[in-house]
C-alpha positions as CSV (number, residue, x, y, z in Angstrom):
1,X,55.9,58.1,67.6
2,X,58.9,57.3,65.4
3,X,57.5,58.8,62.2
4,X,57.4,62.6,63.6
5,X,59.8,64.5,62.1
6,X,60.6,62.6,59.5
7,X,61.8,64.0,55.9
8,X,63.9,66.5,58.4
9,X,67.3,65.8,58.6
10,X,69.6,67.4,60.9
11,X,68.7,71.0,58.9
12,X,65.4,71.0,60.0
13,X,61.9,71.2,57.7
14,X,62.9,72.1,53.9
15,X,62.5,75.5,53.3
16,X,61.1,76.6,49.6
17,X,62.2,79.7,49.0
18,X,60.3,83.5,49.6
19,X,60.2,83.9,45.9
20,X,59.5,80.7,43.2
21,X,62.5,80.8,41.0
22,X,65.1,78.4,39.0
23,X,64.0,75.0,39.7
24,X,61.2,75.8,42.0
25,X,59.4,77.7,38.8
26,X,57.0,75.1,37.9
27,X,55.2,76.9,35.0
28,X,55.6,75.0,31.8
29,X,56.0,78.4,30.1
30,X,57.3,81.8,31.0
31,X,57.7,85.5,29.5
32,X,61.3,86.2,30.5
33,X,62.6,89.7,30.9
34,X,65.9,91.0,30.8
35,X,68.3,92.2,34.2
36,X,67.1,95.5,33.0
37,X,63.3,94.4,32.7
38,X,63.9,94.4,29.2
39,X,62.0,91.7,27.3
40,X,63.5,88.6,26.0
41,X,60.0,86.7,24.9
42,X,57.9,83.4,25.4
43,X,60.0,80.5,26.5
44,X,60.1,77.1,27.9
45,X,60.7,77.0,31.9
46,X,64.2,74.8,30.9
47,X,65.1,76.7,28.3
48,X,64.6,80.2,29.5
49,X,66.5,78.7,33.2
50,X,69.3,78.0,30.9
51,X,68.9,81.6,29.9
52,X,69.8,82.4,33.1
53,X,72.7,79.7,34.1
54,X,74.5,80.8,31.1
55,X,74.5,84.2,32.6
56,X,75.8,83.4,36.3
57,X,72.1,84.7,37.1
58,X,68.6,83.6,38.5
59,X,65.3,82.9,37.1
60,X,62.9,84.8,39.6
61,X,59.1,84.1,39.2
62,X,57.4,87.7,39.3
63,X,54.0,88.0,38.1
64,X,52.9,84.5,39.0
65,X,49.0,85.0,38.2
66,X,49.8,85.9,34.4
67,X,49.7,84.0,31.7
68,X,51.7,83.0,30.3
69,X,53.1,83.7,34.2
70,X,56.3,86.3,34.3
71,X,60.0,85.9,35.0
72,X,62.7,88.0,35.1
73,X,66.8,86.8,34.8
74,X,68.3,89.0,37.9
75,X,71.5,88.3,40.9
76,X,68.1,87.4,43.6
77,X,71.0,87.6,46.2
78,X,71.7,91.4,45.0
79,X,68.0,92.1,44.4
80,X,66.9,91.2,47.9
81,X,69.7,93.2,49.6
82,X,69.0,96.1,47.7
83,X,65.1,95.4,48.2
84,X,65.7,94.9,52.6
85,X,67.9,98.2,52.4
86,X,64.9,100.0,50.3
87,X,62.8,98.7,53.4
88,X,65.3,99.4,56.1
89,X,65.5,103.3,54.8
90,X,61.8,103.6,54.2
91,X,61.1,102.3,58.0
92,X,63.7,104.6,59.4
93,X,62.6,107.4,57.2
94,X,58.9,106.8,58.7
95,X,59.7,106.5,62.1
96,X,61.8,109.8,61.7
97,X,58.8,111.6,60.3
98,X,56.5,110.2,63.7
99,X,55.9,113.4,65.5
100,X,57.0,112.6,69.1
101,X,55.8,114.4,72.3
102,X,58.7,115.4,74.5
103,X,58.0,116.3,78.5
104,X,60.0,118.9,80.3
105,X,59.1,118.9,84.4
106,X,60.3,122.1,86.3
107,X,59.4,123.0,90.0
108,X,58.6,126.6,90.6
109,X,61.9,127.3,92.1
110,X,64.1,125.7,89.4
111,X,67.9,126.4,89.5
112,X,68.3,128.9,86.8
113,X,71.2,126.9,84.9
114,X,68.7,123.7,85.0
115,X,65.9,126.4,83.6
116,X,68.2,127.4,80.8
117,X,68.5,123.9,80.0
118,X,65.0,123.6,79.3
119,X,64.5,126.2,77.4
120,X,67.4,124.8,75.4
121,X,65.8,121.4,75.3
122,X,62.5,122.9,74.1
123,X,63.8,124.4,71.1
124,X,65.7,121.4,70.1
125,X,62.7,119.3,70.5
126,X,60.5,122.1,68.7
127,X,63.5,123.1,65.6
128,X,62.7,118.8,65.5
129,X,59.6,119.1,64.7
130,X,58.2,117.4,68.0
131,X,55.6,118.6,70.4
132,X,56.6,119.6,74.2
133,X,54.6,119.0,76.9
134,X,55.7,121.5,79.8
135,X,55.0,120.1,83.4
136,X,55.7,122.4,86.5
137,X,55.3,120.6,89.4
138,X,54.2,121.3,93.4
139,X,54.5,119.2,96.0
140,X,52.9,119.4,99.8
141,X,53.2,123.0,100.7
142,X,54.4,124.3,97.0
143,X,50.7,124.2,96.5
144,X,50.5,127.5,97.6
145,X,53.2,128.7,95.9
146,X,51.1,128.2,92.8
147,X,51.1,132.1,91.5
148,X,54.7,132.1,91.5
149,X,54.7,128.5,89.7
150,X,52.3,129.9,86.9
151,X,54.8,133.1,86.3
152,X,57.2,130.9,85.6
153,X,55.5,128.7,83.4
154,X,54.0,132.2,81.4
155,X,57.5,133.0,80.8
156,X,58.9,130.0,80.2
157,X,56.3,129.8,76.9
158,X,57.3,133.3,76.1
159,X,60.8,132.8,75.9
160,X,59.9,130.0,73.2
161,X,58.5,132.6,71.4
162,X,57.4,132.1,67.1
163,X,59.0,128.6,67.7
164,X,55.8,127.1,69.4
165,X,52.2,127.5,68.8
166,X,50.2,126.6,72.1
167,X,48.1,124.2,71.8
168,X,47.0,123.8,75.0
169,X,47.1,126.9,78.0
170,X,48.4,126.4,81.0
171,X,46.3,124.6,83.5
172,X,46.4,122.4,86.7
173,X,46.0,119.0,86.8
174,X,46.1,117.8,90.5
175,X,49.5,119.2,91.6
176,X,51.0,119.9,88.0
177,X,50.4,123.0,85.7
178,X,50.4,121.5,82.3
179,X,50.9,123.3,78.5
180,X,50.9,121.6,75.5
181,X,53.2,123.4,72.3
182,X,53.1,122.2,69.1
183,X,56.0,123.1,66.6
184,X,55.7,125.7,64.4
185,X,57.4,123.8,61.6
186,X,56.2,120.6,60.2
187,X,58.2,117.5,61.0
188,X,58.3,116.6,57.5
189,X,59.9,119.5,56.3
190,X,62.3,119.0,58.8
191,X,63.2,115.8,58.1
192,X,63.6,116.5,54.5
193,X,66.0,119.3,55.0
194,X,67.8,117.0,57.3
195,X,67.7,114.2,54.1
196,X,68.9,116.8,51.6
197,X,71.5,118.2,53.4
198,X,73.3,115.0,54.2
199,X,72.9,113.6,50.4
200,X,74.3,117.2,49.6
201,X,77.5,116.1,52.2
202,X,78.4,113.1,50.4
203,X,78.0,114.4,47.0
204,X,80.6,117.0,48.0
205,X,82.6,114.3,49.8
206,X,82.8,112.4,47.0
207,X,83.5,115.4,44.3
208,X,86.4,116.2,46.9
209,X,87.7,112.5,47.0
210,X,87.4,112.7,43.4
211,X,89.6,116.1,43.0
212,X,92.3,114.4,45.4
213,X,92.5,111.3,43.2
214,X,92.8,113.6,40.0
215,X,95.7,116.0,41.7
216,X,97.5,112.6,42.7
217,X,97.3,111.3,39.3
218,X,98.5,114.8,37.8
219,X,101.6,115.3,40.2
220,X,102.6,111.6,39.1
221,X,102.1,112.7,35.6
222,X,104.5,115.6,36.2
223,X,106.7,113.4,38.2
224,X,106.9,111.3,35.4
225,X,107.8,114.0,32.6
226,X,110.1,115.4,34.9
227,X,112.0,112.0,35.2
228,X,111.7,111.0,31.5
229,X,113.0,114.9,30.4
230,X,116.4,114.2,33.0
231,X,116.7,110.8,31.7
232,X,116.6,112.1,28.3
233,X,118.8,115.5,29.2
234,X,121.8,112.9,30.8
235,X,121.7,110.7,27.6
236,X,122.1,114.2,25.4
237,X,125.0,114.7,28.0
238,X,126.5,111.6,27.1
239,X,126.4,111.6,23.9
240,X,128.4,114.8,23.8
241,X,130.8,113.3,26.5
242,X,131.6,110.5,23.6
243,X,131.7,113.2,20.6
244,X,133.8,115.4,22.2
């Protein structure tokens, strides 16, 4: 009928906000803390939002279920990006740490450039920290080729060598031989080598932007002396033109 959606208006349903704060606080009393959690004391809801308004900040309702219930005076709008890039890191940090299993298919009589390239792709997925499922495969009459296809397969794992620890020997499975190799280094080691060495990069980046700024500042600096010493040398000059 005509009352459904009413209250709307063209934004849609009111949204209250993911956190109570300012005027959406309705505790008669709070326990304010600082921008740097410091605290500030017991204060009225108003007087403690004031606080805040005379700071250019927010009033942020934190520990809700205390009592008196907790605020903190904070930028919300800095706080939650700083909170969704935490989360955004610590997702992409997890899924990096998932160990994935990679598959590599070869037929017995693989080209031996495409051969190398497995090999090549096996280590990568092993150095990783990932697991490699290798897959040789017959079809129709390849079946009886199967000797030749397991000789293959033997030295494919050898030429992994200490990278790999088997987890599962080679075996057939309908018309595939199938190993499983696990890595021999943990994925989370890994992945926090890879972390350190890229913080590592950018503190060096930034100590070399850092150099480049202080060199420029020092050859204007001496740019500056020099000018200021021929300025005063041509007014020396001058003054023994007029003496003279």
């Amino acid at each position: 009928g005509r009352g459904r959606g009413r209250g709307r208006g063209r934004g849609g349903r009111y949204r209250e906000p993911e956190v109570p704060m300012n005027e959406n606080i309705r505790a008669a009393e709070l326990r304010v803390a600082g921008e740097d959690k410091e605290p500030l004391g017991v204060f009225p809801r108003d007087e403690a939002l004031a606080l805040a308004r005379g700071k250019g900040l927010d009033l942020v309702l934190i520990v809700p279920d205390a009592e008196p219930p907790v605020a903190r005076i904070m930028n919300y709008g800095k706080f939650k990006y700083e909170k969704e890039k935490r989360d955004k890191a610590a997702k992409k940090l997890a899924k990096a740490m998932s160990i994935e299993l990679k598959e590599l298919k070869m037929r017995y009589n693989i080209d031996i450039h495409d051969y190398n390239v497995r090999i090549k792709q096996a280590k990568q997925f092993l150095e990783a920290g990932d697991k490699v499922k290798l897959t040789t495969q017959f079809r129709g009459r390849e079946m009886s080729f199967q000797s030749l296809g397991r000789e293959m397969h033997f030295k494919f794992m050898e030429e992994i060598g200490d990278m790999a620890v088997v987890e599962q020997e080679a075996r057939m499975e309908g018309n595939r031989m199938v190993s499983f190799l696990n890595p021999a280094v943990r994925k989370s080691d890994v992945v926090r080598a890879r972390e350190e060495r890229v913080a590592k990069e950018k503190r060096d980046k930034k100590t070399q932007r850092s150099q480049r700024q202080d060199g420029e500042e020092d050859e204007e600096d001496e740019a500056e002396d020099e000018a200021e010493d021929e300025e005063i040398t041509t007014k020396a000059a001058n003054v023994e033109d007029v003496t003279a």
